[in-house]
C-alpha positions in Angstrom: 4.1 -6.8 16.0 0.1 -7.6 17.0 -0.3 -4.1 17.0 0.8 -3.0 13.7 -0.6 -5.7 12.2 -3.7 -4.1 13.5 -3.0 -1.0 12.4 -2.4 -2.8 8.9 -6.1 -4.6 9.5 -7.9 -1.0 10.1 -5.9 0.5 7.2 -7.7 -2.3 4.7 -11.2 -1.6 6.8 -10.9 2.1 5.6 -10.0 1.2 1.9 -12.6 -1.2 2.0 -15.4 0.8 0.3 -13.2 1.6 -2.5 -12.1 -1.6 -3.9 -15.0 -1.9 -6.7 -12.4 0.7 -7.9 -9.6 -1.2 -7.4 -11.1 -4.4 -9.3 -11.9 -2.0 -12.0 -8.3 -0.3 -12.5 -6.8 -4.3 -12.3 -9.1 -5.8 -14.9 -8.4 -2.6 -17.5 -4.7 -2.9 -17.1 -5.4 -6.9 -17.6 -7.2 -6.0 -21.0 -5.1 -3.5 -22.2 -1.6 -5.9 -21.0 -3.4 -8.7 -22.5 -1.2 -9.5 -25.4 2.0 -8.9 -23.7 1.8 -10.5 -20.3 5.4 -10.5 -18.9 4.4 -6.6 -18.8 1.4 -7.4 -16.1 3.5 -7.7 -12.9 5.5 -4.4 -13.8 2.3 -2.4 -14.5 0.5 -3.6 -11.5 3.6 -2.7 -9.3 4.3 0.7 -10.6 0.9 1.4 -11.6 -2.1 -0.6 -9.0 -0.1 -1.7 -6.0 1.5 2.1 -5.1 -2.3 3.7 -5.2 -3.6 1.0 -2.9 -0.9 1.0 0.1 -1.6 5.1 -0.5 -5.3 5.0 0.2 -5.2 4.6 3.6 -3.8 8.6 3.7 -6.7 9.4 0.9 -9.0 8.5 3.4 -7.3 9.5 6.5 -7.5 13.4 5.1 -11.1 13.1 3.7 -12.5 11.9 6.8 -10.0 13.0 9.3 -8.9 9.5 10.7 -6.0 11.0 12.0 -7.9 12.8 15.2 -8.8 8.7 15.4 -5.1 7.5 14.9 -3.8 10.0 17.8 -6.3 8.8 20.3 -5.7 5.3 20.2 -4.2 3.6 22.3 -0.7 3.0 20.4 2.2 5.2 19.9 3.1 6.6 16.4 5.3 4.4 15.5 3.3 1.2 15.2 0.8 3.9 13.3 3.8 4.3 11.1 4.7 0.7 10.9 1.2 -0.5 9.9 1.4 1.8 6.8 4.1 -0.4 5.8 2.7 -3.6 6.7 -0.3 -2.6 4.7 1.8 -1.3 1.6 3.7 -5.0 1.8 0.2 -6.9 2.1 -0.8 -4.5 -1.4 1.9 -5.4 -3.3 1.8 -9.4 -2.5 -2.3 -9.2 -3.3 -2.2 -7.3 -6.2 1.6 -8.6 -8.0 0.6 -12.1 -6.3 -2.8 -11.8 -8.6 -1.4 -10.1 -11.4 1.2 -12.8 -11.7 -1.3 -15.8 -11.7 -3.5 -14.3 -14.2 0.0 -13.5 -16.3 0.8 -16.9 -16.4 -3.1 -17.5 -17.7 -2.5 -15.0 -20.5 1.1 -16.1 -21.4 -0.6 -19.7 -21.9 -3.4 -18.5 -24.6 -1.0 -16.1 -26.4 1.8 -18.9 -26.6 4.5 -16.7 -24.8 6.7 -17.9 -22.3 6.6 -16.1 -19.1 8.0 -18.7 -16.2 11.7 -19.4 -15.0 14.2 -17.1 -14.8 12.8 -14.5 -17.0 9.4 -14.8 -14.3 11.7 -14.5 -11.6 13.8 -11.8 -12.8 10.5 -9.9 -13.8 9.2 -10.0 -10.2 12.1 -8.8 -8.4 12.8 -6.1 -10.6 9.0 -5.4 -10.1 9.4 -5.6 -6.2 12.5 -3.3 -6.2 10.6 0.0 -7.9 7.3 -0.9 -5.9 9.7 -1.0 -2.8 11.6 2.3 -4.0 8.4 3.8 -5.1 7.2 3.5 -1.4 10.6 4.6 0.5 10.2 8.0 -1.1 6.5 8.4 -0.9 5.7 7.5 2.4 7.7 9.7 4.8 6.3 12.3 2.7 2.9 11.5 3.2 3.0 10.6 6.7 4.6 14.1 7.3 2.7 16.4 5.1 -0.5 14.7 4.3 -2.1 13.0 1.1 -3.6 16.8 0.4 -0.2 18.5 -0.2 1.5 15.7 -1.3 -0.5 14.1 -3.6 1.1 15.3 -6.9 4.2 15.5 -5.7 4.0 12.1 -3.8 2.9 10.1 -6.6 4.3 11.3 -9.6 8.0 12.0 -8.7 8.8 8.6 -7.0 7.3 7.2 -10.6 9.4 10.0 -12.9 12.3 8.9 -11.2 12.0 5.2 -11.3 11.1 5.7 -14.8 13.8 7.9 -15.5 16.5 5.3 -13.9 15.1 2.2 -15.7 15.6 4.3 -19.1 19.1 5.8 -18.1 20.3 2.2 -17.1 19.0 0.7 -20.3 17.6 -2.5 -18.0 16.5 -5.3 -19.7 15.9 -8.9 -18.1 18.8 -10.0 -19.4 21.2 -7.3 -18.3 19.2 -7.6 -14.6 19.7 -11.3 -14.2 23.1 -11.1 -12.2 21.2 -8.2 -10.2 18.7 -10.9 -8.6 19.9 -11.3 -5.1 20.3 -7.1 -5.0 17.0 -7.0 -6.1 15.6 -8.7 -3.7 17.9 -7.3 -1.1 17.2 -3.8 -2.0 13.6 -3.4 -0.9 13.9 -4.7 2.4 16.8 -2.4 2.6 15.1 1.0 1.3 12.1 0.3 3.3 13.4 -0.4 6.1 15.3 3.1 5.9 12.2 4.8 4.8 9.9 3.5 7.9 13.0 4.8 10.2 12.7 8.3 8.7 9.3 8.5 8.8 8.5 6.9 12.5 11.1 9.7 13.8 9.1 12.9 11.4 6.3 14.9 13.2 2.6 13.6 12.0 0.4 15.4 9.9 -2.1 16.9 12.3 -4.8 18.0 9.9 -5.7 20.5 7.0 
C-alpha cells in the first residue's frame, strides 16, 4: 500500500505545473454554476475531477515518464494501482471543494442544498465520476493518452450522459438508490483496476 501511495504522490508531482490550469477551469465552472449550486458537485465530477486523475497519462506521453515508470523499482501493478489512488484523491479534492463552496453559494442565493437532497447529489455525483474512470482507465493504461484521448474522454461522458437521460434520474427518483450508489463505485473500480493491472502497458509512441 506504501508503494502505491507513492506512485499516487509522483503522479500529483508530474501534474503539479499544470494546476494554475486547474484553478482556472474550477473557478469558471463556479461562476458560470453560480446561480444554481446543487449543479456544482455534478459539474466538477463529470467535468474537473475526470481531466485531473487523467493528467498523469497527458504527461506520461509528452515527456515519456513511462521509460521512468518501467525502471523503477515496483512492479506494474502498484503503477496501475497508484493511477487509481490518484483518481480517488482527485475526486475527494476537487467534489470535496466544490461542495464547500456549493454550500457558500446556496447560502447567498437562498437555495437549499444540505440533507438528503446534498447527500443524494454527491453519491449520484460519485457513481458517474467512478463509472467515468472504470471505462477510461484500462484504456489509457493500455493504449496511451495519444490514441485514446478522444475516445477516452468523450465516450465514458456520452454514455453516462446518455444513461442519466434514458433513466429520467432526478433526486427524488434516486433517493432509494443511495446505498447502490455508494456501493457501485467501489464496485466498478475495483473491476476496472483488475482489468487494467492484468493488460500489457503502453510502451511508447
Amino acid at each position: 500500500m506504501t508503494a502505491v501511495v507513492r506512485m499516487a504522490v509522483l503522479h500529483m508531482r508530474t501534474v503539479a505545473p499544470y494546476r494554475t490550469q486547474g484553478l482556472l477551469v474550477f473557478g469558471l465552472l463556479m461562476v458560470v454554476l453560480a446561480r444554481n449550486p446543487d449543479h456544482v458537485v455534478p459539474a466538477l465530477a463529470m467535468l474537473l475531477a475526470p481531466l485531473v486523475a487523467v493528467h498523469p497519462f497527458v504527461v506520461a506521453d509528452k515527456a515519456d515518464l513511462r521509460t521512468l515508470y518501467a525502471v523503477l523499482p515496483v512492479p506494474h501493478r502498484t503503477v496501475v494501482l497508484g493511477h487509481y489512488a490518484w483518481a480517488l484523491a482527485s475526486f475527494l479534492a476537487t467534489v470535496g471543494a466544490g461542495a464547500g463552496v456549493a454550500v457558500l453559494l446556496a447560502r447567498a442565493e437562498g437555495v437549499p442544498f444540505a440533507g438528503r437532497s446534498a447527500l443524494t447529489i454527491l453519491a449520484l455525483s460519485w457513481a458517474l465520476f467512478a463509472v467515468n474512470i472504470a471505462i477510461q482507465f484500462p484504456l489509457l493504461i493500455r493504449f496511451g493518452y495519444a490514441r485514446t484521448s478522444i475516445l477516452g474522454t468523450t465516450m465514458p461522458l456520452a454514455l453516462v450522459m446518455v444513461a442519466v437521460v434514458r433513466l429520467h434520474l432526478s433526486l427524488a427518483s434516486v433517493h432509494t438508490w443511495l446505498p447502490l450508489l455508494w456501493a457501485a463505485g467501489p464496485v466498478v473500480l475495483a473491476a476496472s483496476a483488475i482489468l487494467a493491472a492484468r493488460m500489457p502497458e503502453h510502451r511508447g509512441r
